[in-house]
Backbone as CSV, one residue per row, in Angstrom:
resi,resn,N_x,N_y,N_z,CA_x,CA_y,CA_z,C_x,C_y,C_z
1,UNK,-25.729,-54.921,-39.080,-26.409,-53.628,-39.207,-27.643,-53.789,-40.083
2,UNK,-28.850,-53.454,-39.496,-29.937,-53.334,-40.060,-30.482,-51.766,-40.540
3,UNK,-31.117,-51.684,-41.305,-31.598,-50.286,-42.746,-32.911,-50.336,-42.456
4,UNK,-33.711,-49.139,-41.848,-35.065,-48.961,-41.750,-35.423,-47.939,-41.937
5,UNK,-36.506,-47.888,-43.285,-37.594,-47.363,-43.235,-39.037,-47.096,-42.894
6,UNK,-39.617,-46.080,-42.256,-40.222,-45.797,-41.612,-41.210,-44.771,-41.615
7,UNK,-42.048,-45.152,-42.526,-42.966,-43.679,-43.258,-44.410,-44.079,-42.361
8,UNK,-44.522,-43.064,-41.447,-45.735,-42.971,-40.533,-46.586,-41.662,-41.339
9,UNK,-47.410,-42.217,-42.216,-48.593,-41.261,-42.859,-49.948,-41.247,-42.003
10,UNK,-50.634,-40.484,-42.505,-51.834,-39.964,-41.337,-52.929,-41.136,-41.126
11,UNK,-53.236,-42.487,-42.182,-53.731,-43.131,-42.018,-53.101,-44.870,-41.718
12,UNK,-51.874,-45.035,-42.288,-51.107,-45.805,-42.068,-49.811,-45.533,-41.621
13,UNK,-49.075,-46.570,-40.971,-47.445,-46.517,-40.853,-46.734,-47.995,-41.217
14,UNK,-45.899,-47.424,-42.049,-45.341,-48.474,-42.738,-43.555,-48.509,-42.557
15,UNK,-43.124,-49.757,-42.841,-41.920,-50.132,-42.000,-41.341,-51.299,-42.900
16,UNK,-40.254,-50.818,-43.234,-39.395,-51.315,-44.005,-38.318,-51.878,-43.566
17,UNK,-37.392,-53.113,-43.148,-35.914,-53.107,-43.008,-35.330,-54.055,-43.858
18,UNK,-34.377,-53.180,-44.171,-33.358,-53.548,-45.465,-31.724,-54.181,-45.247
19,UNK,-30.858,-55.228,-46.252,-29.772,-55.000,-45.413,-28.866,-54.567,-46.220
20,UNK,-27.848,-54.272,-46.269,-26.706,-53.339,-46.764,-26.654,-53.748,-48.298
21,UNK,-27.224,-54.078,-48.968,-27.353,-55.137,-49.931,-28.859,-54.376,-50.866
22,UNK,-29.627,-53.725,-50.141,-31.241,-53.358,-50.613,-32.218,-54.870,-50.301
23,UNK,-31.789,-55.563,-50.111,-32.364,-56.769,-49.571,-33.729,-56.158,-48.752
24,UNK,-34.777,-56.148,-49.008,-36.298,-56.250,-47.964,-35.803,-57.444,-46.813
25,UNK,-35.851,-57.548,-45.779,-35.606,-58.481,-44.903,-37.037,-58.662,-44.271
26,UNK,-38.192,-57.562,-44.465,-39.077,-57.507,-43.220,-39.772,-55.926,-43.841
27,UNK,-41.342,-56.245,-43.669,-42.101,-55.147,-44.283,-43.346,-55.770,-43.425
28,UNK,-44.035,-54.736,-42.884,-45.163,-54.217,-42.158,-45.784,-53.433,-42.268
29,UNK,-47.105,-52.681,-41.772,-48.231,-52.013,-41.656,-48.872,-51.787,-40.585
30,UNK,-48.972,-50.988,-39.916,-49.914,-50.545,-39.388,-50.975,-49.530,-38.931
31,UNK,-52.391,-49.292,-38.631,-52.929,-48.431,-38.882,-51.882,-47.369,-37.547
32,UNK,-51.800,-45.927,-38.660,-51.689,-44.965,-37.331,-52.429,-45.002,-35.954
33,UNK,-53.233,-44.782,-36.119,-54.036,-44.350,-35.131,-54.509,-42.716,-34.842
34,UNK,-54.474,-42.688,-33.201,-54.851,-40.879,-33.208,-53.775,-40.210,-32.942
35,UNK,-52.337,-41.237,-32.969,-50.967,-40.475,-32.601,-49.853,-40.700,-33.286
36,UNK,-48.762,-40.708,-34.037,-47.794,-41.102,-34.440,-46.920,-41.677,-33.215
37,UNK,-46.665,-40.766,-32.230,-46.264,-41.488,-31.362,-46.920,-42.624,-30.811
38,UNK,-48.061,-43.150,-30.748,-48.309,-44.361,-30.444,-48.390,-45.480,-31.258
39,UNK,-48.040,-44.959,-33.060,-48.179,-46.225,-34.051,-46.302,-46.356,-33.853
40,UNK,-45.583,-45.305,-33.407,-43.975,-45.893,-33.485,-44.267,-46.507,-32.888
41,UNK,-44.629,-46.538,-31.031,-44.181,-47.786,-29.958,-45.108,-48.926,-30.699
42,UNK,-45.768,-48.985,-31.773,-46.021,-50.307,-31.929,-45.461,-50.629,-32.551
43,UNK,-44.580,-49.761,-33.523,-44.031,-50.425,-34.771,-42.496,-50.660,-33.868
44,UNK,-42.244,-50.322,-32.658,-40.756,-50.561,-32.352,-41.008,-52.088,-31.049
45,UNK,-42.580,-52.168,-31.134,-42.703,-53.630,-30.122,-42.780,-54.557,-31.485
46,UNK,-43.036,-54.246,-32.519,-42.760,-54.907,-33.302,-41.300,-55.412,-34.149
47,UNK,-40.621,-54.662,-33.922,-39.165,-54.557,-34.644,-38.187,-55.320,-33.313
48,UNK,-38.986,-55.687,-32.272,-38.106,-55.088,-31.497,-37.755,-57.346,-31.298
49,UNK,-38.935,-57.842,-32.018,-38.903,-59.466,-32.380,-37.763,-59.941,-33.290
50,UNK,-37.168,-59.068,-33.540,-36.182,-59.369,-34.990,-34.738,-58.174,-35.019
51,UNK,-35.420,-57.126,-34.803,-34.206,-56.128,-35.045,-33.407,-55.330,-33.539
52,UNK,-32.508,-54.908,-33.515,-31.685,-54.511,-32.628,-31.758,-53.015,-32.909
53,UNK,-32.695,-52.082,-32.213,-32.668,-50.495,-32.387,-31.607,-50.189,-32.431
54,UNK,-30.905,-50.507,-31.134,-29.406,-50.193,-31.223,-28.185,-50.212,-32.054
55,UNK,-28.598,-50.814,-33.182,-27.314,-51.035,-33.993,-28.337,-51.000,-35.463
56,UNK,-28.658,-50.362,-35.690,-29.589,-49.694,-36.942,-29.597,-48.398,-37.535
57,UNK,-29.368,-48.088,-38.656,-29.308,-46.708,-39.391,-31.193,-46.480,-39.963
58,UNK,-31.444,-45.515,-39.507,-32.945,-44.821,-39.724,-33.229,-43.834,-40.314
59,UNK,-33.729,-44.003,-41.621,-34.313,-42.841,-42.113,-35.764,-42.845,-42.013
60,UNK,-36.583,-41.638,-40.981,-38.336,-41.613,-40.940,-38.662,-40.356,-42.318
61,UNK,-39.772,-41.132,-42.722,-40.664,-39.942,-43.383,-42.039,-39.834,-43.119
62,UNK,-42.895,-39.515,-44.209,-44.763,-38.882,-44.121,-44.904,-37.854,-42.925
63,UNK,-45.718,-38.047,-42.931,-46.962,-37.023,-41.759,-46.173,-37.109,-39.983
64,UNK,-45.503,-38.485,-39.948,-45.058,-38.535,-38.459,-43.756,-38.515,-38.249
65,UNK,-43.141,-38.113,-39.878,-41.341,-38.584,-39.250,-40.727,-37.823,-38.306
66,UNK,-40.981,-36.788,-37.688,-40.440,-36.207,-36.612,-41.025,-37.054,-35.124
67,UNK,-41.449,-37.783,-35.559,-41.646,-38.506,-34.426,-41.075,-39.752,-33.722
68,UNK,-40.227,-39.869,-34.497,-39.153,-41.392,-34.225,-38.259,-40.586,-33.812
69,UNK,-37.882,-40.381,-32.640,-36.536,-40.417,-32.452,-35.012,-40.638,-32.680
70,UNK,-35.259,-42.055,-32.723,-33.450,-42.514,-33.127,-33.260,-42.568,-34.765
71,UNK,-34.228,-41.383,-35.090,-34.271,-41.701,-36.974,-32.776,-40.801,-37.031
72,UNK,-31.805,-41.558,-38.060,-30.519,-40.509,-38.002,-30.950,-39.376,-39.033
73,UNK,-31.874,-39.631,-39.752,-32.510,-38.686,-40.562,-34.035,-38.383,-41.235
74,UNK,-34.327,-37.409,-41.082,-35.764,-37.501,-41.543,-35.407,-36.910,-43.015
75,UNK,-36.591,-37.134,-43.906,-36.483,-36.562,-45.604,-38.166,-36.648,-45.741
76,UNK,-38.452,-35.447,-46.875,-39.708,-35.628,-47.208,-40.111,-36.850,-47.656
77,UNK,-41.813,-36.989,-47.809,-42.062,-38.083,-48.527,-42.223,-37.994,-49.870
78,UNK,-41.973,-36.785,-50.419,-41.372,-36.598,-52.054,-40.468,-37.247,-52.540
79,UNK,-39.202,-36.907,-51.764,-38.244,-37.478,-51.862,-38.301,-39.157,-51.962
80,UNK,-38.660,-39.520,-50.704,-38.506,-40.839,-50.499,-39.595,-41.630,-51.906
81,UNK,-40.227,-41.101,-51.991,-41.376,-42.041,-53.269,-40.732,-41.664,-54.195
82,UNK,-40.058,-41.025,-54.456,-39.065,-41.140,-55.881,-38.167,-42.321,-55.643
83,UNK,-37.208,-42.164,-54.598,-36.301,-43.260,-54.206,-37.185,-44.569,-54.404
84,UNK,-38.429,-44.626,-54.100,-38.805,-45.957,-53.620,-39.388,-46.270,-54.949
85,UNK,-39.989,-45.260,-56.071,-40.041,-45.800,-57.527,-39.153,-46.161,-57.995
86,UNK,-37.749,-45.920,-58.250,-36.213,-46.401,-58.647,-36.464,-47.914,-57.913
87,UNK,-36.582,-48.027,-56.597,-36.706,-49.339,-56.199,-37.661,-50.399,-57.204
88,UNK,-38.673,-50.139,-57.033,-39.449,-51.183,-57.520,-39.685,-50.914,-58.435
89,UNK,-39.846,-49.912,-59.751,-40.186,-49.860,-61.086,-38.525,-49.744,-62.181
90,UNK,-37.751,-49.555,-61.359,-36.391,-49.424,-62.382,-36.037,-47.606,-62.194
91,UNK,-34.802,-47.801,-62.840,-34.393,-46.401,-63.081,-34.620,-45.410,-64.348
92,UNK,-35.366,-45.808,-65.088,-35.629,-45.233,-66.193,-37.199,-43.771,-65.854
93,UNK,-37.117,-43.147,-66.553,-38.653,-42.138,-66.174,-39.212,-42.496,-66.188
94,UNK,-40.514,-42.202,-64.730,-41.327,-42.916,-65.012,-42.765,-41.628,-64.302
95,UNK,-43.830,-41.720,-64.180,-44.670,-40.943,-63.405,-44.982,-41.823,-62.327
96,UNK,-45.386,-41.160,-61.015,-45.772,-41.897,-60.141,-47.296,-40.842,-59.672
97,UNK,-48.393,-42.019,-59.180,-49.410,-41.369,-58.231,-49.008,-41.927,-57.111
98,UNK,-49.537,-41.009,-56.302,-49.607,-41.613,-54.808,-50.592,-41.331,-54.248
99,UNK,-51.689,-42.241,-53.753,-52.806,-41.735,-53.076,-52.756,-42.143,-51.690
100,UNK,-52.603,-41.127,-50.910,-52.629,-41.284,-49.693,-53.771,-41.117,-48.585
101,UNK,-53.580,-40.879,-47.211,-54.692,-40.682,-46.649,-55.305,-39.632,-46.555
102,UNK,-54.455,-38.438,-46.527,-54.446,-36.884,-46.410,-54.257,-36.026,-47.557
103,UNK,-53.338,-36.798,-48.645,-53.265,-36.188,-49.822,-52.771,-37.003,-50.838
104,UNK,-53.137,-36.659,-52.655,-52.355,-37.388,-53.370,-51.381,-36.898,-54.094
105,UNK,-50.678,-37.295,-54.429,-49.072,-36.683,-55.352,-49.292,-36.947,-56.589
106,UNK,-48.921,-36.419,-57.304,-48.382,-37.051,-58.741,-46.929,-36.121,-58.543
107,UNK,-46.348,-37.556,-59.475,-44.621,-36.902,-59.094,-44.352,-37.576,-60.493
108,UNK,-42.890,-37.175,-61.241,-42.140,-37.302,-62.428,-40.669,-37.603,-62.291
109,UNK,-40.370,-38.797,-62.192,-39.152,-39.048,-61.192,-38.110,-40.110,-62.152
110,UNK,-37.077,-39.515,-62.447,-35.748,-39.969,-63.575,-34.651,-40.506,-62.297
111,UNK,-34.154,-41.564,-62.294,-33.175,-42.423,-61.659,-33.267,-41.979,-60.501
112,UNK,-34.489,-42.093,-59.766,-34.562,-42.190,-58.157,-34.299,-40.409,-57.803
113,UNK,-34.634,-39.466,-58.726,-34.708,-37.959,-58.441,-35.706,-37.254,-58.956
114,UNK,-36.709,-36.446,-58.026,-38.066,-35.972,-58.649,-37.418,-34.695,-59.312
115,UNK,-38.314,-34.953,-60.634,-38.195,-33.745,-61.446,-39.361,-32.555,-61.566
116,UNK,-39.896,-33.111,-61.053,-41.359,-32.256,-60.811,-42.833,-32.849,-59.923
117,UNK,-43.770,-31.941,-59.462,-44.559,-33.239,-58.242,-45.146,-31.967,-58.493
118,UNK,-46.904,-32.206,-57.992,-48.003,-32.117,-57.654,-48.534,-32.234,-56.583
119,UNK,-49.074,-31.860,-55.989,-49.671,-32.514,-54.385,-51.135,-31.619,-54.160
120,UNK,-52.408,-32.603,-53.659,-53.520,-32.307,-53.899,-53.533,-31.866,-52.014
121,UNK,-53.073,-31.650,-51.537,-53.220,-30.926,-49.496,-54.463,-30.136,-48.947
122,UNK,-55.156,-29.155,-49.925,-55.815,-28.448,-49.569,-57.525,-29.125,-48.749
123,UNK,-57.538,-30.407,-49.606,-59.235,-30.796,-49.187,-59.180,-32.653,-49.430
124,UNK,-59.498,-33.280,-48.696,-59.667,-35.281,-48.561,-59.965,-35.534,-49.807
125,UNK,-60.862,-34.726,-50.681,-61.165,-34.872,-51.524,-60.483,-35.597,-52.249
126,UNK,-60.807,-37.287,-53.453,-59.596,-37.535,-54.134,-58.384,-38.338,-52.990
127,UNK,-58.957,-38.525,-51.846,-57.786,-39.218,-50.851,-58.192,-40.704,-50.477
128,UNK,-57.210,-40.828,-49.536,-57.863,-42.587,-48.788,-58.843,-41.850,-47.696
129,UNK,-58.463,-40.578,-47.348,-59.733,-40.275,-46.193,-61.002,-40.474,-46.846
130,UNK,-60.941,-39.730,-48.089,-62.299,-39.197,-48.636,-62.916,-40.797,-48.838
131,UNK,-62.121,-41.961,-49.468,-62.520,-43.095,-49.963,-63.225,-43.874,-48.300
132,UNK,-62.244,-43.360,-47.226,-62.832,-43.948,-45.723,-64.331,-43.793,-45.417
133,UNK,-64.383,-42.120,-45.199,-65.420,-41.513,-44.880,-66.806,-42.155,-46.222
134,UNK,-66.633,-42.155,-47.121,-67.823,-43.210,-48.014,-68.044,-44.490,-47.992
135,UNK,-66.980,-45.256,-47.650,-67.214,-46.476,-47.090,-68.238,-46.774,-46.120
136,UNK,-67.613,-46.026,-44.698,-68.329,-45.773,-43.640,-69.822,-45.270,-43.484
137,UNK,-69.375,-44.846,-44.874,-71.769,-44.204,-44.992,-72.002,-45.361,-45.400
138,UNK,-71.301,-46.199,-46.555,-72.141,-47.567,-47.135,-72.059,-48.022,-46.411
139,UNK,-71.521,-48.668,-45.316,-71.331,-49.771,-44.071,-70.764,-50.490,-44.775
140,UNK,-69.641,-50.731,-45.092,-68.276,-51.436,-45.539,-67.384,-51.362,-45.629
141,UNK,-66.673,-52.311,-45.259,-65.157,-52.309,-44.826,-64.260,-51.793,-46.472
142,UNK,-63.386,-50.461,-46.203,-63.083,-49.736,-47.082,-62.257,-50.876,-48.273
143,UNK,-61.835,-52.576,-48.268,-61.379,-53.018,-48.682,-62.446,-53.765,-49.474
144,UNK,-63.977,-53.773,-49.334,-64.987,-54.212,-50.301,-65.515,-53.457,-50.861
145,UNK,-65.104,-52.032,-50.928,-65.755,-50.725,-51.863,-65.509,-51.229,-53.230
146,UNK,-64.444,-51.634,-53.398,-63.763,-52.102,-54.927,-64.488,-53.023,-55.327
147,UNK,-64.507,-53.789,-54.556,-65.464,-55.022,-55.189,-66.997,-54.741,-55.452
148,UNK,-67.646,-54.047,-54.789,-69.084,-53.426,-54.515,-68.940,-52.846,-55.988
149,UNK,-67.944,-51.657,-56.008,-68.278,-50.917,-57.419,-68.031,-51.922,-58.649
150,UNK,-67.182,-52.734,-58.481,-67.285,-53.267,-60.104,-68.358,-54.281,-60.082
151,UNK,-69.538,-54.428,-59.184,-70.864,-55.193,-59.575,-71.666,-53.892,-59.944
152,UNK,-71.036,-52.676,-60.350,-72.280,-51.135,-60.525,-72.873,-52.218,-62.286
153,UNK,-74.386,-51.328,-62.002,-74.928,-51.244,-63.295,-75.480,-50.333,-64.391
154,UNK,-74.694,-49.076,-63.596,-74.883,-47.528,-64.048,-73.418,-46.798,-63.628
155,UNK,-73.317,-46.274,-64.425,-72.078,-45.384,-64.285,-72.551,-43.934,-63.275
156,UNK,-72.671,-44.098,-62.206,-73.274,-42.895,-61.485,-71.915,-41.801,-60.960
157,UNK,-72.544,-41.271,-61.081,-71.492,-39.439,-60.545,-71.941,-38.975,-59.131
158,UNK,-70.350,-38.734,-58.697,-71.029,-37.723,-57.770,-70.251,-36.314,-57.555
159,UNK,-71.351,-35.983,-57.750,-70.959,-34.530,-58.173,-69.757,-33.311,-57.577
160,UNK,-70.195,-33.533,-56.458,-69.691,-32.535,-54.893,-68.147,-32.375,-54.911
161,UNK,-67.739,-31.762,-55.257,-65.970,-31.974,-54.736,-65.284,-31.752,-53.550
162,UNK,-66.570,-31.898,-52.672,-66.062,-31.091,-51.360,-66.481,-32.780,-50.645
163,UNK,-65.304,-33.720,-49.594,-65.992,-34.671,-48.537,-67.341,-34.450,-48.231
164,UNK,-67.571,-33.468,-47.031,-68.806,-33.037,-46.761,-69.635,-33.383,-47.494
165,UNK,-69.899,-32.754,-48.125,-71.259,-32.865,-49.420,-71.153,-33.423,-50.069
166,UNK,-70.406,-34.605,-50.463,-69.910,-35.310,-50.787,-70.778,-36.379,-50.540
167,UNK,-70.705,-36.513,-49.141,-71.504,-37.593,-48.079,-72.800,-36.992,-48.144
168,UNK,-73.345,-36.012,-48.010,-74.531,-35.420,-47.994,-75.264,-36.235,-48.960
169,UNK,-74.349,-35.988,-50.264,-75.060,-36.588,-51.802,-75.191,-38.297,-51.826
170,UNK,-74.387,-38.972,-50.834,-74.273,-40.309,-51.277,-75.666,-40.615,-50.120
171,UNK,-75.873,-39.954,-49.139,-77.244,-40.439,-47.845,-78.181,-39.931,-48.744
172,UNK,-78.679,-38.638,-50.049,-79.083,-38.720,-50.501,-79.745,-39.914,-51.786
173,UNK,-78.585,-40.145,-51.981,-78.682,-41.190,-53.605,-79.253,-42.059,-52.656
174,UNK,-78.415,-42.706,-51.633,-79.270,-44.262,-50.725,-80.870,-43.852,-50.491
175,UNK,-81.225,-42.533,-50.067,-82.646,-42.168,-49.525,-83.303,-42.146,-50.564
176,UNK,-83.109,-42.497,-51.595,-83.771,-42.095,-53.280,-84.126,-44.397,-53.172
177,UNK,-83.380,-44.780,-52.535,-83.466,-46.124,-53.301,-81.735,-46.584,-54.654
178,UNK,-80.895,-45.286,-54.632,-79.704,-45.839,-55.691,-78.850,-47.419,-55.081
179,UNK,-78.721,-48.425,-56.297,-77.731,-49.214,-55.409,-76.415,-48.873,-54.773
180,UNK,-75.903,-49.942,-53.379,-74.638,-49.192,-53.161,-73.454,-49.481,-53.845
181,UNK,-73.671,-50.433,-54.948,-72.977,-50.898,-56.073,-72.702,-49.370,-56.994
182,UNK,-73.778,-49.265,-57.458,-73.804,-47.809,-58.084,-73.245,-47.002,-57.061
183,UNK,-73.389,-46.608,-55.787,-72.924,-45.244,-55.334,-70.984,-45.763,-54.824
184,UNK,-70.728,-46.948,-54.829,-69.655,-47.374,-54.659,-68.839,-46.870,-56.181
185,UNK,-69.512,-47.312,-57.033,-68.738,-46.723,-58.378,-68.376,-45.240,-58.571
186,UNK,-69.557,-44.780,-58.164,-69.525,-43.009,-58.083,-68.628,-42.671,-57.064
187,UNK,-68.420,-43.226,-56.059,-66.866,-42.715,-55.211,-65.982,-43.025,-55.680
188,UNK,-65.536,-43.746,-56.351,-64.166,-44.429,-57.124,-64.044,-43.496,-58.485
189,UNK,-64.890,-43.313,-59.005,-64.760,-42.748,-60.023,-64.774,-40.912,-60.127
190,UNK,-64.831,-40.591,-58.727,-64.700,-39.272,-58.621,-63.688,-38.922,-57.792
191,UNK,-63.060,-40.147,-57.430,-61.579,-39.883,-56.987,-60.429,-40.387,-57.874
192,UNK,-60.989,-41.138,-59.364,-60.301,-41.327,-60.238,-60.303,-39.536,-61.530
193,UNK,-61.279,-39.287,-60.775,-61.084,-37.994,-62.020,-60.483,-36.861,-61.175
194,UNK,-60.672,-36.757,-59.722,-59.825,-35.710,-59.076,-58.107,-36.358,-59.532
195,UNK,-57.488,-37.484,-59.477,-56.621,-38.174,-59.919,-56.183,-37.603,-61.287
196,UNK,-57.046,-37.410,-62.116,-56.866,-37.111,-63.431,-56.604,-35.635,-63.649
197,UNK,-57.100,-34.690,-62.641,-57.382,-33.175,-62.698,-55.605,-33.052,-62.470
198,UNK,-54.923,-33.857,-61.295,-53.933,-33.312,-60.680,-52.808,-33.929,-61.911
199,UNK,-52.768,-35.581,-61.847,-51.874,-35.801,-63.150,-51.478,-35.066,-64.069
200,UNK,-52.929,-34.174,-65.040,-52.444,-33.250,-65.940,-51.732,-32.736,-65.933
201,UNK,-51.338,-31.877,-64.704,-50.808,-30.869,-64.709,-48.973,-30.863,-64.939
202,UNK,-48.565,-32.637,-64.971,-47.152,-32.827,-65.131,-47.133,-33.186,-66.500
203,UNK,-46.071,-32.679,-66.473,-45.181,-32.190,-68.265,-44.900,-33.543,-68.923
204,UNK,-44.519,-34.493,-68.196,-44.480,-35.495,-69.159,-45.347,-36.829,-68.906
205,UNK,-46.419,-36.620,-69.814,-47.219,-37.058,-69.311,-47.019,-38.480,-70.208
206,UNK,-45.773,-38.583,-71.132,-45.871,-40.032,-71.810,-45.148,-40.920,-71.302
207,UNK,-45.281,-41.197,-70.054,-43.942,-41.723,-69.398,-44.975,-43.063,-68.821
208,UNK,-44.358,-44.148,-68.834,-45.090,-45.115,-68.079,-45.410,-44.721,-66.740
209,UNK,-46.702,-45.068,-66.303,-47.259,-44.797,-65.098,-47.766,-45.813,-64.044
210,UNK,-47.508,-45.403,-62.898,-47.638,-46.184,-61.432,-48.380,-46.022,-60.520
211,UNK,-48.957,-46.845,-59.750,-49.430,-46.172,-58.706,-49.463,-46.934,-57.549
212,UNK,-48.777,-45.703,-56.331,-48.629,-46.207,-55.080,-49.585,-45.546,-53.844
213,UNK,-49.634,-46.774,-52.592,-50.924,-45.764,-52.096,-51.580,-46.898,-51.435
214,UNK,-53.003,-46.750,-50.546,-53.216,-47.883,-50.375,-54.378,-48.491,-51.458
215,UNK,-54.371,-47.791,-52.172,-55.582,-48.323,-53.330,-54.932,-49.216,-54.361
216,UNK,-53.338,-49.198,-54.387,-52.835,-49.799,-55.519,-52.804,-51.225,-55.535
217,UNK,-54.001,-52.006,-54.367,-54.225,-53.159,-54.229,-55.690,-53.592,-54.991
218,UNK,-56.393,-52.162,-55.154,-57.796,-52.275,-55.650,-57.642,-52.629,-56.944
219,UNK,-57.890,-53.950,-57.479,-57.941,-54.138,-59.241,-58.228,-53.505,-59.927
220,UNK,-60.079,-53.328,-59.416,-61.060,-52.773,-60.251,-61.018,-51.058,-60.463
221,UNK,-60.200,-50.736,-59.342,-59.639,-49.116,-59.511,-58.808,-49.017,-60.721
222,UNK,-57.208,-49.536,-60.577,-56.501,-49.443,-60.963,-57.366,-49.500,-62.862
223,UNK,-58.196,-50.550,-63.261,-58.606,-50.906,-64.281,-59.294,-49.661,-64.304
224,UNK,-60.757,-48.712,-63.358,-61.314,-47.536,-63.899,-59.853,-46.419,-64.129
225,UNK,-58.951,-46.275,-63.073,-58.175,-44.984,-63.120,-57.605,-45.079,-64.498
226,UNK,-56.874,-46.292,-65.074,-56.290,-46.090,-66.449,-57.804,-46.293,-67.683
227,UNK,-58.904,-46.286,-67.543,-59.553,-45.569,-68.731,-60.036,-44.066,-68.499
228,UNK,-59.965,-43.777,-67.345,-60.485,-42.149,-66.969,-58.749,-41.407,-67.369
229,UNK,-57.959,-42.077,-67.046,-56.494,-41.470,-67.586,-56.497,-41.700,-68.839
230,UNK,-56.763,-42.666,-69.756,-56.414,-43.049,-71.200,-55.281,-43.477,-71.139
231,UNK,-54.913,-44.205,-70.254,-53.016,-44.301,-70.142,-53.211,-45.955,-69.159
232,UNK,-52.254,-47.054,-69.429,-52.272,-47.738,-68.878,-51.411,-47.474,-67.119
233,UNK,-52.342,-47.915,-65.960,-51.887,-47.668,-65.061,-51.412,-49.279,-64.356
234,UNK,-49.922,-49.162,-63.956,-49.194,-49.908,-63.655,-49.257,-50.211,-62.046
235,UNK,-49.084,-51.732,-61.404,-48.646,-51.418,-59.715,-47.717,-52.199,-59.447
236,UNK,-46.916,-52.525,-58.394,-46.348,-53.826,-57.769,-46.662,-54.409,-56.564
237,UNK,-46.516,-55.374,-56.268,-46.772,-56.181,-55.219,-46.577,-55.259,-53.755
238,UNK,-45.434,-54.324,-53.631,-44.792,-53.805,-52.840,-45.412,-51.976,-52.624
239,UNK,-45.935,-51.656,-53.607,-46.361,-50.436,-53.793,-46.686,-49.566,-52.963
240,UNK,-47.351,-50.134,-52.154,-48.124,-49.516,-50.595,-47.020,-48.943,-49.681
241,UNK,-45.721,-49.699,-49.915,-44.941,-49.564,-49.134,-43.650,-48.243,-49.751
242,UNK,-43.937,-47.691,-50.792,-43.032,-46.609,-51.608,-42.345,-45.753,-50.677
243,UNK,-43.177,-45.195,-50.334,-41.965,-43.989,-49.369,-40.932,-45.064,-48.110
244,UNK,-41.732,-45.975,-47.349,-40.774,-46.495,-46.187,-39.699,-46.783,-47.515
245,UNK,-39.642,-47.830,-48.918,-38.547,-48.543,-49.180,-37.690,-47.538,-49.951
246,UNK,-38.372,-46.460,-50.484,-37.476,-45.145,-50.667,-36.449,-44.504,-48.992
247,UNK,-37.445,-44.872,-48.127,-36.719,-44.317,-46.947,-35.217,-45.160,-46.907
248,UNK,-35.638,-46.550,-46.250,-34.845,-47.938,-46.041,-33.144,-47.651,-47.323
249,UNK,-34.030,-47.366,-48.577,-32.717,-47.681,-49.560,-32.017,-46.253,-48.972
250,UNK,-32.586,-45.290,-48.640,-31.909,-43.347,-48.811,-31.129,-43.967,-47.385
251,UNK,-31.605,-44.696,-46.429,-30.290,-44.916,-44.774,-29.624,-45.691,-45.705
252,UNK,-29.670,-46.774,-46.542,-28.546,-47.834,-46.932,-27.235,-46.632,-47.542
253,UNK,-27.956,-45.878,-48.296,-26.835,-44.663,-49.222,-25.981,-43.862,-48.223
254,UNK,-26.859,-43.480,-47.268,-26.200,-42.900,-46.757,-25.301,-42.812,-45.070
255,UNK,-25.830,-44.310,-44.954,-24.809,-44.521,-43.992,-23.689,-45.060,-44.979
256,UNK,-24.078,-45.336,-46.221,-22.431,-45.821,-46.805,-21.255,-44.435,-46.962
257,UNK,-22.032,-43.564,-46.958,-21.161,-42.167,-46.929,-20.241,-42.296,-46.088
């Protein structure tokens, strides 16, 4: 019997299988696309090299979990990124960010149970979209933004809190002559302070802190977000993957029921 998690979010889908044990056996990625249903059939031509659908316990979460079928259960992705901080950071309190594609969390989560959460839904702003859509004006692949900004030689702002105008301001700064070093910093750093707006707002804010998401691979982020926080910000190797291995461990629990 194989344990899969399965968190299809609006910009990625990620895939976890575990064995009765919490054992990772097998962890993947792939971009959504324009359907959830078409990132499952890839993620099940993919599973399908190693694992037996048929004899598997499934828990789906994010943006697409109603879209797997043979999931024996779906759960928010609140839930599951608590579970999946207990996984990889321990059971002790801890805060978690999550920056996602569509929205970011801050959550406050004691032995794999949220005690309180945040969620930024209303605008990209502060997201992996918002970080996409600026890439795409600089002409770079959203995985050299990080590197671009920590060659900045000005601490530049951008102002706009809205995507839209957002972009308006960065075709501006380029039409002025600004580097895209500099305007690379000014997107990072105005999705490190929308980061900071939402954090506040949880009660315990002295708790070691994490962050999961797909940015929690960016160094030079992780290094601006904990001086714009004043708080050292923590990641793991596995991070990206929080809600599927929160999913993966929540089927191990509860097919043991």
């Amino acid at each position: 019997m194989d344990y899969l998690g399965i968190d299809i979010g609006s910009t990625c889908a990620k895939t976890i299988v575990m064995d009765r044990d919490k054992n990772i056996l097998e962890h993947f990625y792939l971009p959504t696309g324009w359907s959830s249903f078409d990132a499952l059939d890839r993620i099940k031509e993919r599973l399908s090299e190693h694992v037996n659908l048929d004899e598997v316990y499934c828990v789906s979460t994010g943006y697409g979990r109603e879209a797997v079928p043979f999931a024996n259960k779906t759960i928010t992705e609140i839930t599951c990124h608590a579970k999946g901080a207990q996984y990889l950071f321990g059971d002790g309190a801890v805060n978690v960010i999550d920056i996602g594609g569509q929205d970011t969390k801050a959550i406050s989560v004691s032995d794999g149970r949220v005690e309180e959460f945040f969620m930024n839904d209303k605008c990209s702003a502060g997201t992996g979209k918002f970080v996409e859509v600026m890439s795409n004006r600089l002409g770079v692949p959203i995985n050299d933004l990080n590197k671009l900004a920590e060659g900045h030689t000005e601490d530049l702002k951008i102002s706009s809190m809205c995507t839209v105008f957002a972009e308006s301001e960065v075709i501006s700064l380029a039409g002025k002559g600004e580097s895209r070093e500099n305007i690379a910093y000014g997107v990072l750093e105005s999705v490190a302070v929308k980061v900071k707006s939402l954090y506040s707002r949880l009660s315990y804010d002295d708790r070691p802190l994490f962050l999961t998401g797909g940015l929690c691979e960016a160094e030079y982020f992780i290094r601006l977000l904990s001086e714009i926080l004043g708080t050292n910000v923590s990641t793991a190797p596995l991070a990206r993957y929080a809600g599927a291995i929160g999913a993966a461990a929540l089927s191990v629990d509860k097919f043991s029921k």
